[in-house]
C-alpha positions, 0 to 999 in steps of 0.5 A: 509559479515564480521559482517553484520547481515544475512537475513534469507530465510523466504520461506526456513524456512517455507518449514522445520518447516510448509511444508505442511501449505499451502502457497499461492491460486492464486484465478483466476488460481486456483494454490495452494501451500504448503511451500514445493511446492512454495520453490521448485518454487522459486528455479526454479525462482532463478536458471532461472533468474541466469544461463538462464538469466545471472542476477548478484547479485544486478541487478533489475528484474522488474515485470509489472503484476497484482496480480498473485502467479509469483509475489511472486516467483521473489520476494523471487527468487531475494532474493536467487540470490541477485538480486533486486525486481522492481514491476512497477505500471501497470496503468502507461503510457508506457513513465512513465514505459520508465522513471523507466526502464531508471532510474533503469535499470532492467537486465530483465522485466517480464511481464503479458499477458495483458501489453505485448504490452506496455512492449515490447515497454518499453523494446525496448526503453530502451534496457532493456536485456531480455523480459519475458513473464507470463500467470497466470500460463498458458503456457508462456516464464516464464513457459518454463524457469522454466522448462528448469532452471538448477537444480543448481545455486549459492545462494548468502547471503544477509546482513540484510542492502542490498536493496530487492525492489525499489518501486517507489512512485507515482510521482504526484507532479514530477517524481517518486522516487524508494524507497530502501526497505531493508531486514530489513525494511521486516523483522521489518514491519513483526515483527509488522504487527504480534505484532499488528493483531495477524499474525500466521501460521493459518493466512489467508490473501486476498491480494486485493491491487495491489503488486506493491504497498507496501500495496499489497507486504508488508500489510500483504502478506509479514508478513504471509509468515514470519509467515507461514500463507496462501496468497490469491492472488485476481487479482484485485479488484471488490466490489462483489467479495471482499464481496463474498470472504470475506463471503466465510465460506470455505475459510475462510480468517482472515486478509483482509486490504483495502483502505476506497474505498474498504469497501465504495463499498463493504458495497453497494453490495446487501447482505452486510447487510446479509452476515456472516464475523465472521470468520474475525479476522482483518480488516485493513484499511490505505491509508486514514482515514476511515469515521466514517459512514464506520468504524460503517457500518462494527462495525455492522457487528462485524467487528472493523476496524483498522485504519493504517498509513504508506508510502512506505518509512516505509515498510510500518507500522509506527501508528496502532489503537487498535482494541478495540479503533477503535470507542472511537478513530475514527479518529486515526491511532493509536500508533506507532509500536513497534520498530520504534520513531515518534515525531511531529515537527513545520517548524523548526524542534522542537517537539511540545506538544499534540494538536499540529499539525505539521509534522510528522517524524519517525525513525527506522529499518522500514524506507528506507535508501534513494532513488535509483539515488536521491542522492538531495532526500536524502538529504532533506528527512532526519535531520542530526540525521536520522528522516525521514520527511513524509510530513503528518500533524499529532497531538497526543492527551493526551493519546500518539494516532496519527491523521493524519490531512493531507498532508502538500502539501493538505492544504490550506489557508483561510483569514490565517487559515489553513485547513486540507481538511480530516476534512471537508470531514469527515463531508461531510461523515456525510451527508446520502447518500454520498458514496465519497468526496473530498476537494481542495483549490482553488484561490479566490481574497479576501480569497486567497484559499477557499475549493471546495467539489467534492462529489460523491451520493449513487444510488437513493440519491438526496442531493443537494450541497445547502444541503452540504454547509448548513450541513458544516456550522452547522458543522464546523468554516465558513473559513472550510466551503466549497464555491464550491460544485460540484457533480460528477459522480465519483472521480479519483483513483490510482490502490490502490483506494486512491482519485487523488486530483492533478487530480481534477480540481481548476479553 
């Protein structure tokens, strides 16, 4: 490794100082494990995948599985054999899996029960080398394997800088791109997801969004295993049970982050308004800017909302919101964290002063070292001296906080104004009895864009698209106002809960 700063084995760690802190409940399996347990699994992981499998150090193990405790073993097990983690997106087409597959090239792909289907048809395609098998914990190829695994193997030591996981991006503007996430990106998001929601060995986490995701893997699941804490693996997502596990007095959780749509349905669940969250330490939204009427929805209830930027190719924490300003502040996504630099730029690539949008850049530890094959990528994605560009319209206020205006890709222009579609939908969100919303740009032959609102009603609501036109004229400049409104029974969503816009329709 010559002078190369080691990476650590978290779980190996946390099995000699907290062995019997319990380490993870997989909720649907009913599978629970301390630290000194789930070392042992990982183990048997590392040794099956090495000299069962014949994976070599820096050969990619893919995983298309929903949220299951196996997805957390393979993860640490790539680490022990210097293997690289693949999580792959499970609402995928079987062509777009194909196409990740032949990009990276995965020695072995694990898959759960529900995809096998699409899996063996994958695999076959691309000539992938093995084919694995997980049941939740039932009866499986990859239960046999474990139990068969030699009870050695040899461990290889990881630098620091070496790649752990390729993410790939969601790919809706083209095909998709792995981000290289490394072990020090892992290490620094732990650093600062602990710095800033108070992450320690009696932490206990409900990881709600899906792990092939970077909200599932790296916010907070991620950071409390670094820091000794509990996972609480959920499945998948559904609005009752979310509440009802959150309310759970039991299993008490203390950290549970979703995306505004999460906290959208859950507030409609009957009960919502009777049910005890007290327990509750911090909950974290990101993915999007929360609604002010959702941030004062959970604030009655105790709950102080905090508001969170990041990207896949920031692992992912970049702008966190104080907790005790998640109100005075309501829009933010905070201060940067502690070990990373963000400036805000104007098309040429110079800093601009506060109110000032612009692009937001980042730079530090956190931040991907490039893309896996994209060699053209990389070369855009960065400036000469390594700030990254993230693609979000951004401004800083005079107090050093963020707001996230959009995406540069999601603006629009109107008689030679810009607008940033989170504004208007933020207003939109001010109207009683909208559950969701979104705005795009449309073709228009005087205007050259002008906004179309899709908007999604509460159950038993009948506000009209007159009513929105109206509300946004009293709200906001007469380019902003919206000169479409379409109302829909419901809005397209990735497997995060983040709205498809490119999905809506513009003619």
């Amino acid at each position: 490794m010559n002078d190369a700063i080691i990476a650590e084995d978290w779980i190996r760690h946390q099995a000699a100082y907290w062995p019997r802190n319990e380490a993870m409940h997989d909720l649907t399996s009913g599978r629970r494990c301390t630290y000194t347990e789930f070392d042992a699994r990982i183990d048997q992981a590392a040794s099956y995948l090495q000299q069962t499998l014949g994976v070599e150090r820096g050969a990619r193990v893919a995983i298309l599985s929903m949220n299951d405790a196996d997805v957390f073993e393979l993860q640490f097990a790539c680490h022990r054999i210097g293997a690289i983690f693949l999580p792959i997106n499970w609402r995928l087409a079987i062509p777009e899996i194909e196409y990740i597959c032949n990009d990276a090239a995965p020695h072995v792909l694990v898959s759960g029960e529900e995809f096998l289907e699409a899996a063996t048809e994958v695999a076959k395609r691309c000539g992938t080398p093995h084919l694995v098998r997980t049941a939740n914990g039932a009866a499986s190829d990859y239960e046999t394997g474990l139990a068969g695994a030699p009870a050695r193997y040899q461990a290889e030591t990881v630098a620091m800088s070496d790649t752990w996981t390729i993410m790939y991006t969601s790919g809706t503007t083209g095909r998709p791109k792995g981000a290289l996430i490394t072990y020090q990106m892992g290490f620094f998001n732990a650093v600062h997801a602990a710095q800033a929601v108070d992450i320690t060995s009696r932490s206990k986490n409900l990881v709600v969004l899906p792990t092939f995701h970077t909200g599932g893997l790296n916010v907070y699941a991620n950071p409390v295993f670094h820091s000794g804490g509990c996972n609480v693996v959920l499945r998948s997502f559904d609005p009752a049970e979310f509440l009802a596990l959150m309310a759970d007095k039991e299993l008490h959780l203390t950290h549970v982050l979703g995306v505004p749509t999460n906290f959208l349905m859950s507030a409609q669940v009957p009960g919502f308004a009777e049910a005890d969250l007290s327990h509750i330490e911090s909950l974290g939204v990101g993915g999007a800017a929360a609604p002010l009427a959702v941030i004062e929805e959970w604030a009655e209830k105790g709950l102080m909302m905090q508001q969170m930027w990041g990207m896949t190719e920031t692992a992912p924490l970049g702008l966190v919101l104080p907790r005790d300003q998640a109100i005075n502040k309501v829009g933010s996504s905070g201060l940067p964290v502690g070990h990373s630099r963000l400036k805000i730029c104007d098309e040429d690539g110079n800093a601009v002063g506060d109110d000032v949008t612009g692009e937001l850049m980042i730079k530090g530890p956190t931040v991907t070292p490039g893309y896996w094959n994209r060699p053209e990528a990389n070369e855009t994605a960065f400036t000469d001296d390594g700030w990254f560009h993230t693609g979000d319209a951004a401004r800083r206020d005079a107090d050093g906080f963020y707001f996230i205006v959009d995406r540069w890709k999601d603006m629009f222009i109107s008689g030679g104004e810009n607008v940033y579609p989170v504004e208007v939908e933020n207003v939109i969100y001010g109207l009683d009895g909208v559950l969701e919303n979104a705005v795009v740009g449309i073709p228009h032959d005087k205007w050259g864009e002008v906004g179309r609102a899709f908007v999604v009603l509460k159950p038993g609501t009948n506000l009209t698209a007159d009513a929105v036109i109206e509300h946004c004229k009293a709200n906001l400049a007469t380019f902003k106002v919206p000169k479409d409104v379409r109302m829909i029974e419901e809005l397209p969503h990735n497997a995060t809960g983040k709205i498809l816009k490119h999905q809506l329709p513009r003619d």
